[in-house]
N, C-alpha and C positions, 0 to 999 in steps of 0.2 A: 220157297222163294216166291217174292212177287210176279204174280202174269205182267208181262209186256216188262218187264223189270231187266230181263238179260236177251241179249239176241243171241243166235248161233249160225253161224256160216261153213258150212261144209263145201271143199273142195276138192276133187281127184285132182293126183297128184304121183308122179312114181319118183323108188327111193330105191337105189338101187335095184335096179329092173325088176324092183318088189310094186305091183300096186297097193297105193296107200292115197289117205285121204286127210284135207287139212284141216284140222277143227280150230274156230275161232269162236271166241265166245268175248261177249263186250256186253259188260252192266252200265246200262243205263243209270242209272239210280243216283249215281252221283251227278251228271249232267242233268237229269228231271233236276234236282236240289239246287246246282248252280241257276237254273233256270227261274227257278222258283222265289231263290231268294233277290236275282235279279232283279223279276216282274217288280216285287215287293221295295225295293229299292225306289225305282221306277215311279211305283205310286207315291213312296213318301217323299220324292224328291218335285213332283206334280203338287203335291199337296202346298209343301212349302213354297212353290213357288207362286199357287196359286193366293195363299194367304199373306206371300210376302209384295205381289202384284196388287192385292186391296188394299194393303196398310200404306204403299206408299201413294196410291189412288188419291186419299183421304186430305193428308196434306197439300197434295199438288191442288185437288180441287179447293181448296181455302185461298192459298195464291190465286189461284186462275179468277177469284172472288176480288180477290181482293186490291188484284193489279188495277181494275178499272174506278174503282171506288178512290184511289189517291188523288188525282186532280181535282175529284169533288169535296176531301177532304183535309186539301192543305193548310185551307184558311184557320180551321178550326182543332185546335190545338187536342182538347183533349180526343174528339173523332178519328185524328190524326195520327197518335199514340195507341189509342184500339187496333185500327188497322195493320201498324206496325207491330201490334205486339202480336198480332194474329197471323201477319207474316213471320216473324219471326220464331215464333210458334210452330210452324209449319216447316221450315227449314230446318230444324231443331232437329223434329219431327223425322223428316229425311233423313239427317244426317245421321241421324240413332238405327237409322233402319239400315241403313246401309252400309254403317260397320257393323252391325249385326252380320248381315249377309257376307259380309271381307270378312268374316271371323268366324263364319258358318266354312265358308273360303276355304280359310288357312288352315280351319280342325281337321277338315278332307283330305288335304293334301298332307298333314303330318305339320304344317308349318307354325302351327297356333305355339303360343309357350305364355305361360303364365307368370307376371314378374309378381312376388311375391314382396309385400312391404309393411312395414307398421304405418297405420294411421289412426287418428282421434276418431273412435265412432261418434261421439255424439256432433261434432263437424260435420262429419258424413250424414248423419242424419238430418240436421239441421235442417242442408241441401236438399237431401232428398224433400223432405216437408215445404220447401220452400217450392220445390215443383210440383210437387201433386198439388199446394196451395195456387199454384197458377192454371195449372191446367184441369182441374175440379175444383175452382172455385166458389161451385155449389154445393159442395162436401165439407165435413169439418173430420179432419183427421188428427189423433190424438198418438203419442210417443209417450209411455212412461221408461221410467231406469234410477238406477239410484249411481245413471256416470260413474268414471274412469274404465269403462271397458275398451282395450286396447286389441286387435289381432293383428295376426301376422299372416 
């Protein structure tokens, strides 16, 4: 057996006007393990909260950027349209994190359910291309396929 793994508790005790004594004995082992896998819990739920507190950081600071720059760039159209697309960039941004997190949520609690659909992938891809073409528009990113790939 492991040390410190079980305890034992001895008690006097009489049993019909016999002396006798109570033996208790209680494994740890499974408490150390709940405890353990707790900690563990604990940290991955620090972790994520820690990296899901920078990601939405990132956005807000672009807004908090960005609020003050519109009066200076109303006049001008296309400056105007940057700013906005940067905000709205940013909200976007948010808003993706934090159904993430409602969905991180809902997995926890058992509540998450998955609706299962046919859609056109190359559609879907399109889209996707059409945002990472926005938001790396310093990147050139490439899709091949020979289409009609459908799932469900």
């Amino acid at each position: 057996m492991l040390k410190g793994a079980i305890s034992v508790g001895v008690s006097p005790t009489s049993l019909a006007q016999e002396r006798a004594y109570l033996l208790v004995l209680h494994d740890w082992r499974q408490k150390r393990k709940e405890e353990r896998e707790h900690e563990q819990l604990v940290k991955e739920t620090e972790g994520f909260l820690h990296i899901a507190s920078h990601e939405l950081r990132h956005p807000i600071t672009i807004l908090h950027a960005c609020v003050p720059l519109l009066p200076k760039v109303l006049d001008n159209k296309e400056k105007r349209e940057d700013v906005i697309g940067l905000i709205e960039s940013g909200v976007n941004k948010m808003d993706y994190l934090i159904n993430d997190l409602l969905d991180a949520s809902r997995l926890e609690s058992g509540r998450f359910t998955i609706d299962k659909k046919v859609f056109d992938l190359a559609i879907f891809m399109q889209d996707v291309m059409e945002e990472m073409n926005i938001n790396h528009a310093d990147r050139e990113f490439v899709v091949r396929g020979n289409g009609g790939a459908r799932f469900l």
